[in-house]
mmCIF file of the N, C-alpha and C atoms, coordinates in Angstrom:
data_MODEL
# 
_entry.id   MODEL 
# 
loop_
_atom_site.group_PDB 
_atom_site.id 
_atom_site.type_symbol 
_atom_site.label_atom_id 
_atom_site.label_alt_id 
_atom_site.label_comp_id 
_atom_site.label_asym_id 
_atom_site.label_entity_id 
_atom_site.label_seq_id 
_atom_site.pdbx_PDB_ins_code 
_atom_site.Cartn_x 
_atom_site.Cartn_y 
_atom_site.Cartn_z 
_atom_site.occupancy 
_atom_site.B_iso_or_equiv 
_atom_site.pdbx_formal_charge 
_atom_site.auth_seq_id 
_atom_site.auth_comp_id 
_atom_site.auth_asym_id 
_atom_site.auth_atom_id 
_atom_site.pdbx_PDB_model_num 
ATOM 1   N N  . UNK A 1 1  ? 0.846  -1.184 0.000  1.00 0.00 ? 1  UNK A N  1 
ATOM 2   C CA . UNK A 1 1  ? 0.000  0.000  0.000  1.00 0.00 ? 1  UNK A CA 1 
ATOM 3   C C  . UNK A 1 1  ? 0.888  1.242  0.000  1.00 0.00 ? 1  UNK A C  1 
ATOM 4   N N  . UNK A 1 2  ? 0.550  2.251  -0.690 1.00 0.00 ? 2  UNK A N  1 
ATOM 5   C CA . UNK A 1 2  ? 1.496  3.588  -0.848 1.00 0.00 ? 2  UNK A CA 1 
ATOM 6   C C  . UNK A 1 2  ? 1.119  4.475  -0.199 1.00 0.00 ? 2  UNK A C  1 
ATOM 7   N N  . UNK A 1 3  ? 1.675  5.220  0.631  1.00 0.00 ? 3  UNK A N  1 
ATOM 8   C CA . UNK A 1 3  ? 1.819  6.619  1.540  1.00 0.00 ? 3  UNK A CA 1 
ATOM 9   C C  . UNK A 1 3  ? 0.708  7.640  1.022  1.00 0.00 ? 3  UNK A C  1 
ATOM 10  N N  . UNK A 1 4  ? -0.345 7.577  1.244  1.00 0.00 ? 4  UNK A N  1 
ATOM 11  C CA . UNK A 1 4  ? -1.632 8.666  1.198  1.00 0.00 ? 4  UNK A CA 1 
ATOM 12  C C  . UNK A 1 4  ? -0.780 9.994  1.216  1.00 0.00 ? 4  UNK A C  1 
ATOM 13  N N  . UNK A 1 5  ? -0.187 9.949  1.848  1.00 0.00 ? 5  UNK A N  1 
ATOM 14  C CA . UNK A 1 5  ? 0.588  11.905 1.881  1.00 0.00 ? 5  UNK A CA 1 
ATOM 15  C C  . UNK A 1 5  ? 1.882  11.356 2.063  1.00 0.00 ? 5  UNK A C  1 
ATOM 16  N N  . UNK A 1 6  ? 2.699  11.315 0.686  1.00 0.00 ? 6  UNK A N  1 
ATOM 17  C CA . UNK A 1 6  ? 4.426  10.916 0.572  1.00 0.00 ? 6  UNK A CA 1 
ATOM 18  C C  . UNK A 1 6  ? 4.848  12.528 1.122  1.00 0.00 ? 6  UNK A C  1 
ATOM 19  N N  . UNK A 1 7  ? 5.934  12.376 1.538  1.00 0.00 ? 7  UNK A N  1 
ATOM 20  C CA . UNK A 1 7  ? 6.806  13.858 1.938  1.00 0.00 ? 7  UNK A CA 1 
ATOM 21  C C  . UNK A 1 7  ? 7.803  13.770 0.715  1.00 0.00 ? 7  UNK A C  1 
ATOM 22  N N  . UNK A 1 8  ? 7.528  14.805 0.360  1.00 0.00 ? 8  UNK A N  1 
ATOM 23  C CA . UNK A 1 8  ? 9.021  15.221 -0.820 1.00 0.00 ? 8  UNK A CA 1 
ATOM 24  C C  . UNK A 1 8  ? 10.091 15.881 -0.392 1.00 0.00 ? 8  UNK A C  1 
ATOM 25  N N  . UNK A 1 9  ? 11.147 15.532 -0.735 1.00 0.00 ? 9  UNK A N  1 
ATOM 26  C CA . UNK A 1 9  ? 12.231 16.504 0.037  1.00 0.00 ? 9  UNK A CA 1 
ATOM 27  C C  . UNK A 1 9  ? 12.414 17.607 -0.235 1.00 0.00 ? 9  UNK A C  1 
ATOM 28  N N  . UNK A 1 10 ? 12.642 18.617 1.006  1.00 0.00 ? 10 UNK A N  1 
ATOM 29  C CA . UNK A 1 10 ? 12.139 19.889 0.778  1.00 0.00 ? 10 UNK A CA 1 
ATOM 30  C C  . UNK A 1 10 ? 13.281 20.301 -0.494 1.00 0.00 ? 10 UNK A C  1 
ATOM 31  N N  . UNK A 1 11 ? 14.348 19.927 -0.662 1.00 0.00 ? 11 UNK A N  1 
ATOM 32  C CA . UNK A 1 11 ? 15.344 20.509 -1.448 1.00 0.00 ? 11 UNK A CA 1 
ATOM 33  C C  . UNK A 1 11 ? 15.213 19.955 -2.799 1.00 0.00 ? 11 UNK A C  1 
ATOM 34  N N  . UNK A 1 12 ? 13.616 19.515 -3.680 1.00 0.00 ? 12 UNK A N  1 
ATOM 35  C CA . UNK A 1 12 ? 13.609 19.129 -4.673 1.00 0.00 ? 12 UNK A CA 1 
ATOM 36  C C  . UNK A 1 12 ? 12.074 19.826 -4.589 1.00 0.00 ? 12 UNK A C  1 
ATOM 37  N N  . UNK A 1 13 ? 11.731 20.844 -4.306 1.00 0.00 ? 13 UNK A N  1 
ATOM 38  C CA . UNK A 1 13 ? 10.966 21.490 -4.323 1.00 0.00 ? 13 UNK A CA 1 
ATOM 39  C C  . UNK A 1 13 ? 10.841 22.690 -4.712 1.00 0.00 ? 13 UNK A C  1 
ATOM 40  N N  . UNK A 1 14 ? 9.824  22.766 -5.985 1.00 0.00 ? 14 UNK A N  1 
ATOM 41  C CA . UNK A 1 14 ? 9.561  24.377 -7.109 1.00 0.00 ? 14 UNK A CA 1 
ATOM 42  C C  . UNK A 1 14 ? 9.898  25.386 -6.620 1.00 0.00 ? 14 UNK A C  1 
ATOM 43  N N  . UNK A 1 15 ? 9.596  25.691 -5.046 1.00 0.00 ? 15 UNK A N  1 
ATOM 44  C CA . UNK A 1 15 ? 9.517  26.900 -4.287 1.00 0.00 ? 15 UNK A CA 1 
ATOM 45  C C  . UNK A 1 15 ? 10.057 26.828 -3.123 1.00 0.00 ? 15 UNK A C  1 
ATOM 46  N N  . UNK A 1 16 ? 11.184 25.681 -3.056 1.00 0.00 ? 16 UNK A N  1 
ATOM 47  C CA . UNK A 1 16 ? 11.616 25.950 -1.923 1.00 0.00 ? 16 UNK A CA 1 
ATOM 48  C C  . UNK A 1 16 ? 12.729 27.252 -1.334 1.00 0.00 ? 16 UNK A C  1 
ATOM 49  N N  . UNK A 1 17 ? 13.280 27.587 -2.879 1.00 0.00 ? 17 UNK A N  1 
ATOM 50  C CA . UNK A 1 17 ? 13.820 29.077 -2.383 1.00 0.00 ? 17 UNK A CA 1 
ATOM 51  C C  . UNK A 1 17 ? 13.070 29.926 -2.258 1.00 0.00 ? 17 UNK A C  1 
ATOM 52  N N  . UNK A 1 18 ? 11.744 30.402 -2.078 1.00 0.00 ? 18 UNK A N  1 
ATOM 53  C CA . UNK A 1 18 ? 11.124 31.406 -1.990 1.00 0.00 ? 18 UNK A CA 1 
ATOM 54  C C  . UNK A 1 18 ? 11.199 31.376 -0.102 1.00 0.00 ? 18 UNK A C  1 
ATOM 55  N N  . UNK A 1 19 ? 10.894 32.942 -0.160 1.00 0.00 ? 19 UNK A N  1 
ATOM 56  C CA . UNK A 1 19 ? 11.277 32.788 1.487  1.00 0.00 ? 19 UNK A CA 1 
ATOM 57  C C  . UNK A 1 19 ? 10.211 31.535 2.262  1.00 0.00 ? 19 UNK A C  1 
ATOM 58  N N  . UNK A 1 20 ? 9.975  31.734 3.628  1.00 0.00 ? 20 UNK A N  1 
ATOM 59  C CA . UNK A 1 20 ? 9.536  31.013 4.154  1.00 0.00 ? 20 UNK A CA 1 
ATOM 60  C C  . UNK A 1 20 ? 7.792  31.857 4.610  1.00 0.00 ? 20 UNK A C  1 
ATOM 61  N N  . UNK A 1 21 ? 6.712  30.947 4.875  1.00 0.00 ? 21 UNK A N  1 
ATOM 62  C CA . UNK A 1 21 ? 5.549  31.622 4.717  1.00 0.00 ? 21 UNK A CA 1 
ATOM 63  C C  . UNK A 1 21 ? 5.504  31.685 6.119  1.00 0.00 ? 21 UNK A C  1 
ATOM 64  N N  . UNK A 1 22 ? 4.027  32.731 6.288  1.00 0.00 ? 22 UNK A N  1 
ATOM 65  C CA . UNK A 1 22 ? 3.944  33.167 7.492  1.00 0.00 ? 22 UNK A CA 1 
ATOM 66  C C  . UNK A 1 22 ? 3.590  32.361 8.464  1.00 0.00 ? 22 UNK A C  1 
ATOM 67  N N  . UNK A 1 23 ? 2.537  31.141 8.373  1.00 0.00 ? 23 UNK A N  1 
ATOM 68  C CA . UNK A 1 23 ? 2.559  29.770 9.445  1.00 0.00 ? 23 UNK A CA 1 
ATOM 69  C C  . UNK A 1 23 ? 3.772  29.305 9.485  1.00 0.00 ? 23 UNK A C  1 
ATOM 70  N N  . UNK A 1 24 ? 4.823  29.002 8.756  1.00 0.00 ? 24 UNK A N  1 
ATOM 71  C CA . UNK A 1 24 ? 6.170  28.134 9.057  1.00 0.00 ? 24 UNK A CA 1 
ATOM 72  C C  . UNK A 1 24 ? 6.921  29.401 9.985  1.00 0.00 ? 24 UNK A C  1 
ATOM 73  N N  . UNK A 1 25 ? 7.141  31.135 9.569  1.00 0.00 ? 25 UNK A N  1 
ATOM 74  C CA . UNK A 1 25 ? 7.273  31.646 10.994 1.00 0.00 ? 25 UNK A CA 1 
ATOM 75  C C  . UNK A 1 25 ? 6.808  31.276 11.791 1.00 0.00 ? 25 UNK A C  1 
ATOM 76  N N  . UNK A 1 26 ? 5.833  31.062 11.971 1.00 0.00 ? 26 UNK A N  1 
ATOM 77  C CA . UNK A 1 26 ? 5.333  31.468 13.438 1.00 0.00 ? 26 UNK A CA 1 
ATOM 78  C C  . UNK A 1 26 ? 5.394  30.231 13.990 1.00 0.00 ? 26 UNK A C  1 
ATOM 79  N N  . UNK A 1 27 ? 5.255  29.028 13.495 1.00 0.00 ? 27 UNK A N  1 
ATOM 80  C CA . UNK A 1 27 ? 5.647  27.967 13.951 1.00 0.00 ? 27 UNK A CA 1 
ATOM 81  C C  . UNK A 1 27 ? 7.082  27.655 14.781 1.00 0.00 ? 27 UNK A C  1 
ATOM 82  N N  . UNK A 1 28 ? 7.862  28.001 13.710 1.00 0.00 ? 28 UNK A N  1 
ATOM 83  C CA . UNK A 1 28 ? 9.151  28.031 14.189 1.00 0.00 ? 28 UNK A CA 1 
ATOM 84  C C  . UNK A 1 28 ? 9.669  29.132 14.876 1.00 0.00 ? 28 UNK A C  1 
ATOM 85  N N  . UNK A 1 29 ? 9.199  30.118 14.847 1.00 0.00 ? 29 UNK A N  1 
ATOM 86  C CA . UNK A 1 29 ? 9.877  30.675 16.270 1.00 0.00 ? 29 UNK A CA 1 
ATOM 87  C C  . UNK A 1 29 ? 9.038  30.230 17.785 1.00 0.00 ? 29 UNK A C  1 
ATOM 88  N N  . UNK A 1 30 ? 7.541  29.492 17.648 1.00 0.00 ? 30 UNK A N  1 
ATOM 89  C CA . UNK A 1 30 ? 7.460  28.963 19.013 1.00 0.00 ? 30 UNK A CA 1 
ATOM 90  C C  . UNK A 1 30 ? 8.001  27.726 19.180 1.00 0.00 ? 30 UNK A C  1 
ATOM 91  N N  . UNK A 1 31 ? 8.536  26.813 18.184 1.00 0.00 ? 31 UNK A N  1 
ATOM 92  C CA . UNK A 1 31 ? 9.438  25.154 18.697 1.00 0.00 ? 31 UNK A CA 1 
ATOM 93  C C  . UNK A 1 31 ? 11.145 26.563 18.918 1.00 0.00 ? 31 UNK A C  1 
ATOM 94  N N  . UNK A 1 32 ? 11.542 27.077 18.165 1.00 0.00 ? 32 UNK A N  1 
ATOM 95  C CA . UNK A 1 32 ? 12.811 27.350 18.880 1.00 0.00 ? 32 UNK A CA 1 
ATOM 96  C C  . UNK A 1 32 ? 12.654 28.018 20.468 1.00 0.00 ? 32 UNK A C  1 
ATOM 97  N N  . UNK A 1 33 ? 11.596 28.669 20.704 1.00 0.00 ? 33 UNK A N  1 
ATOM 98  C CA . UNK A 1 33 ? 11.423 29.330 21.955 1.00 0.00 ? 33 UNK A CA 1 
ATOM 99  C C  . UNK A 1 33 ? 11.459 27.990 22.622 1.00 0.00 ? 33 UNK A C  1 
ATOM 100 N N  . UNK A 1 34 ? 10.647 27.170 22.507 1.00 0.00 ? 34 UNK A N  1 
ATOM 101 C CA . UNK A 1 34 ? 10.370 25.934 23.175 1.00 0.00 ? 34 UNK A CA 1 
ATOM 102 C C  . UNK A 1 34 ? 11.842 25.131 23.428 1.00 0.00 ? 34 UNK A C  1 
ATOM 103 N N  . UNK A 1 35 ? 12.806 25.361 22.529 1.00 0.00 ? 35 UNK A N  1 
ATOM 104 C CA . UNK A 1 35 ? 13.702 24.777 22.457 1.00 0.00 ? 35 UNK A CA 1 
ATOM 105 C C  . UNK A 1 35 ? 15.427 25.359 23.159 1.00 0.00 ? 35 UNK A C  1 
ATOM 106 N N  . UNK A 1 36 ? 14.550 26.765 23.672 1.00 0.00 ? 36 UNK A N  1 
ATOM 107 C CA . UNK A 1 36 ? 15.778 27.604 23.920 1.00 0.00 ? 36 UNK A CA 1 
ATOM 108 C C  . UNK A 1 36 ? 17.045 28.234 22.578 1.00 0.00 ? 36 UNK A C  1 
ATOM 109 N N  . UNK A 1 37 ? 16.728 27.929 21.604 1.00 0.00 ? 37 UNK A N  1 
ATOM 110 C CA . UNK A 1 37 ? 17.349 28.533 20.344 1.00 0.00 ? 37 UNK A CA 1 
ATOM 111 C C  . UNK A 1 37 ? 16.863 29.805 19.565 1.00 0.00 ? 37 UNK A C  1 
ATOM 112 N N  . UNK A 1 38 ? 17.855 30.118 18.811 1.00 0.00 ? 38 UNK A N  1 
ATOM 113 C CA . UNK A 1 38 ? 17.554 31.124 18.305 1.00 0.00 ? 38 UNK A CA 1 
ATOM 114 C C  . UNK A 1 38 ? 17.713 30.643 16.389 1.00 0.00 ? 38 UNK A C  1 
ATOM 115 N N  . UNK A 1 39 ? 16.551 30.736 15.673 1.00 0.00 ? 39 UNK A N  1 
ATOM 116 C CA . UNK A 1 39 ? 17.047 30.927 14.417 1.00 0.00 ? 39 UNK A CA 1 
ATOM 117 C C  . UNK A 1 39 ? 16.597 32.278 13.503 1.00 0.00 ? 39 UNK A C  1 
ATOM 118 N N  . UNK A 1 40 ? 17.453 32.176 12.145 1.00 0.00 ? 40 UNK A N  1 
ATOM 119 C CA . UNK A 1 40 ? 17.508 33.130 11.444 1.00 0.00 ? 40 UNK A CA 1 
ATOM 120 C C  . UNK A 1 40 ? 16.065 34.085 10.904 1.00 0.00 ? 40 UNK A C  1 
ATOM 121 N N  . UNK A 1 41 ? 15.998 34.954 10.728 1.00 0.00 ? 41 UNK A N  1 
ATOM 122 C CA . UNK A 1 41 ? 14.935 36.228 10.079 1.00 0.00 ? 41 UNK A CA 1 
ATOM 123 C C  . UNK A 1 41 ? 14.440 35.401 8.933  1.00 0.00 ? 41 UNK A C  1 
ATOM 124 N N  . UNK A 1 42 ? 15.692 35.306 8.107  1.00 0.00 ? 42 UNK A N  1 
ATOM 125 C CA . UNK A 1 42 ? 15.607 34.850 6.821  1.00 0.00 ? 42 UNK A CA 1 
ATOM 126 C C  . UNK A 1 42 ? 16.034 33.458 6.246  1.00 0.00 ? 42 UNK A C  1 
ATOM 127 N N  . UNK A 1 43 ? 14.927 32.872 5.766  1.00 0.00 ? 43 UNK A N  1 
ATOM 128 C CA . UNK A 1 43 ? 14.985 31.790 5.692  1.00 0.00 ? 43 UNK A CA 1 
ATOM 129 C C  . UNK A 1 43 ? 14.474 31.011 4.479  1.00 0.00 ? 43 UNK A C  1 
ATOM 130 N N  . UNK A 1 44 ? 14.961 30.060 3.568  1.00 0.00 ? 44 UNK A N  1 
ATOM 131 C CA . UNK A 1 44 ? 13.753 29.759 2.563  1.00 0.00 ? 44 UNK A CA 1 
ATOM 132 C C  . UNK A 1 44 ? 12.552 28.586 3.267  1.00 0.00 ? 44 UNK A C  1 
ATOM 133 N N  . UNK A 1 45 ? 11.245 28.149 2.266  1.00 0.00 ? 45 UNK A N  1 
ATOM 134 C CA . UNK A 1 45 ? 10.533 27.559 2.605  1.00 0.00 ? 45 UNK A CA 1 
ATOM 135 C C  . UNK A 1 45 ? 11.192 25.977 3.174  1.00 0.00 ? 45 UNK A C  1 
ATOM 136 N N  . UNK A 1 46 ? 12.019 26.071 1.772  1.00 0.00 ? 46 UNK A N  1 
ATOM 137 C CA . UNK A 1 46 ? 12.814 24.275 2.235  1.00 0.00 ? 46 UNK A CA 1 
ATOM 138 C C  . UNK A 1 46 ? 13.459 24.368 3.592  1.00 0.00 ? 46 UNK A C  1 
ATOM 139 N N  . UNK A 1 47 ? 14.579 25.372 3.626  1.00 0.00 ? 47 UNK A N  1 
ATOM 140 C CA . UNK A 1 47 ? 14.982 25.898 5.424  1.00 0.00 ? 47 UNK A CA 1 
ATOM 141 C C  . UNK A 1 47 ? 14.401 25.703 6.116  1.00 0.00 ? 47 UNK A C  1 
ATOM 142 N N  . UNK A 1 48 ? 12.946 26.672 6.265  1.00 0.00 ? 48 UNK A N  1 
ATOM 143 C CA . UNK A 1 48 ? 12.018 26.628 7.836  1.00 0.00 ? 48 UNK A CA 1 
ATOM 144 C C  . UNK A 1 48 ? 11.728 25.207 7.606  1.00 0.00 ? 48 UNK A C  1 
ATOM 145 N N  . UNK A 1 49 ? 11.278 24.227 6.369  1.00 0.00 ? 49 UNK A N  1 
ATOM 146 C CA . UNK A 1 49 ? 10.828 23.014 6.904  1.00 0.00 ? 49 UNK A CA 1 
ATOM 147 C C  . UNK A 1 49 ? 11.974 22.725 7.340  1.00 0.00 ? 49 UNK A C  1 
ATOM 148 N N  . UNK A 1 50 ? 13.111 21.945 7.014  1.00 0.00 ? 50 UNK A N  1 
ATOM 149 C CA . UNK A 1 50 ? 14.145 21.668 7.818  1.00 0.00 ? 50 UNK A CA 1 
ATOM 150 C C  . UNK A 1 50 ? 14.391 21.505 9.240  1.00 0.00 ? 50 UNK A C  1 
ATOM 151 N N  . UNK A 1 51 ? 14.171 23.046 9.130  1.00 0.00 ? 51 UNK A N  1 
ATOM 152 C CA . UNK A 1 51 ? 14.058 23.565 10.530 1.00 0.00 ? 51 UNK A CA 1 
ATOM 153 C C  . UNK A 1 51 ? 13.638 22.837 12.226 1.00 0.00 ? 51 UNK A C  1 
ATOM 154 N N  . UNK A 1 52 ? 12.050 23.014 11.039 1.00 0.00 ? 52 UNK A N  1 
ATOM 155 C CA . UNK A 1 52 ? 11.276 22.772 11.734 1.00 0.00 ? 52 UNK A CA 1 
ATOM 156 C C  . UNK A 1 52 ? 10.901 21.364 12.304 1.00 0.00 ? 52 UNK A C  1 
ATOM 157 N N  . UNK A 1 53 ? 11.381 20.618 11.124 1.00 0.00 ? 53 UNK A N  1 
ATOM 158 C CA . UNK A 1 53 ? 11.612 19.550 11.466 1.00 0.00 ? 53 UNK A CA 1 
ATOM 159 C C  . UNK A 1 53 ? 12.484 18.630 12.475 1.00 0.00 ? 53 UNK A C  1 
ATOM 160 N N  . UNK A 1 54 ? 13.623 19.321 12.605 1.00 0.00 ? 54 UNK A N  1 
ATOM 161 C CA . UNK A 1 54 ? 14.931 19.560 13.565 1.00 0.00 ? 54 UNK A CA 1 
ATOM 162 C C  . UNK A 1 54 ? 14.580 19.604 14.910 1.00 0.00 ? 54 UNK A C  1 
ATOM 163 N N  . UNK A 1 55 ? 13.814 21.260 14.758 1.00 0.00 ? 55 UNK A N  1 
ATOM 164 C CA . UNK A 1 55 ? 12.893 21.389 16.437 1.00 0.00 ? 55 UNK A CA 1 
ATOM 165 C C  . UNK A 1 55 ? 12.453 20.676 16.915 1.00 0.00 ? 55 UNK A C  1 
ATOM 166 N N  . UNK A 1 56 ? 10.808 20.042 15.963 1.00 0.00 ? 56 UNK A N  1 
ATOM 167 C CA . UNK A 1 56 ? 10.226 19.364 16.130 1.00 0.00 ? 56 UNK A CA 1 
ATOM 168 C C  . UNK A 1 56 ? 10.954 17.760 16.707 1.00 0.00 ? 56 UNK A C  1 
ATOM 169 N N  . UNK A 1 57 ? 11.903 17.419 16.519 1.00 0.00 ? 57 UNK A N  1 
ATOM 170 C CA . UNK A 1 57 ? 12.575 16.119 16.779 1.00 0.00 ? 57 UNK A CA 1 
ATOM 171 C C  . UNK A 1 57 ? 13.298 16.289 18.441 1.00 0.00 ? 57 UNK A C  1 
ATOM 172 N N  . UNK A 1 58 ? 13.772 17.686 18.605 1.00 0.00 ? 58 UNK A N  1 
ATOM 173 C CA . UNK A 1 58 ? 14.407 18.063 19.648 1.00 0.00 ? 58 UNK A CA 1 
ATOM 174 C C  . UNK A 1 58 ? 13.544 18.343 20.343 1.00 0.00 ? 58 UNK A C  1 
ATOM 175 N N  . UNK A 1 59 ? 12.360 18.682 20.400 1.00 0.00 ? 59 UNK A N  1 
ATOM 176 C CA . UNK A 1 59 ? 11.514 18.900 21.430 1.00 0.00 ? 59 UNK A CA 1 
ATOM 177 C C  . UNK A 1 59 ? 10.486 18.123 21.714 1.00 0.00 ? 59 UNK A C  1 
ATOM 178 N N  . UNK A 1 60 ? 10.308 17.156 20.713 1.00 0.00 ? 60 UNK A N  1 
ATOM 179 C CA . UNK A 1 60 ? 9.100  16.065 20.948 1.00 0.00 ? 60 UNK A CA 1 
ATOM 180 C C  . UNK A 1 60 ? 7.934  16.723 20.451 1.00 0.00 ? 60 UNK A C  1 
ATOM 181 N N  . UNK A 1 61 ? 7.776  17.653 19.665 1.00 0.00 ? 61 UNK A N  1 
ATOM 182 C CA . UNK A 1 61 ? 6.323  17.889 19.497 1.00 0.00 ? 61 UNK A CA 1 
ATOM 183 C C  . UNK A 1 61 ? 6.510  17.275 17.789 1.00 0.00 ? 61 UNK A C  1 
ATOM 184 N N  . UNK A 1 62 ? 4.998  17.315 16.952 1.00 0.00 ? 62 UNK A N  1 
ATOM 185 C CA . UNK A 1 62 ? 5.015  17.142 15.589 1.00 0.00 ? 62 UNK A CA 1 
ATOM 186 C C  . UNK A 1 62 ? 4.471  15.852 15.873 1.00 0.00 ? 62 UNK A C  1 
ATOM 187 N N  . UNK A 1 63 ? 4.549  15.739 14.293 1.00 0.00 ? 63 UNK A N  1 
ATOM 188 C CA . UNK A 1 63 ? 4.737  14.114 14.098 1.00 0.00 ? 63 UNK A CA 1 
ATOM 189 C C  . UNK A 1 63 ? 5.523  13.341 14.426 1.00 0.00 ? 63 UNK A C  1 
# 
């Protein structure tokens, strides 16, 4: 059976250099608060997922 929602990697993605949108801010600056870190202003979309994904692993929240 195949993955209902496959994840693509963010770095083979149309738009992943476009900056990052305003839910992936705001997301990620509350897992880095959560996390005691600080990340960058500027970021692309593939980045904040990254990111966020990173956090998300270091802090236990997410999937």
């Amino acid at each position: 059976m195949t993955d209902p929602n496959p994840r693509k990697d963010p770095s083979d993605w149309t738009t992943g250099d476009e900056p990052m949108t305003g839910p992936q801010k705001s997301y990620l600056q509350t897992l880095a608060q959560e996390a005691g870190e600080e990340v960058p202003e500027e970021l692309t979309k593939a980045e904040a997922s990254e990111r966020i994904d990173e956090l998300q692993r270091s802090t236990g929240r997410g999937a």
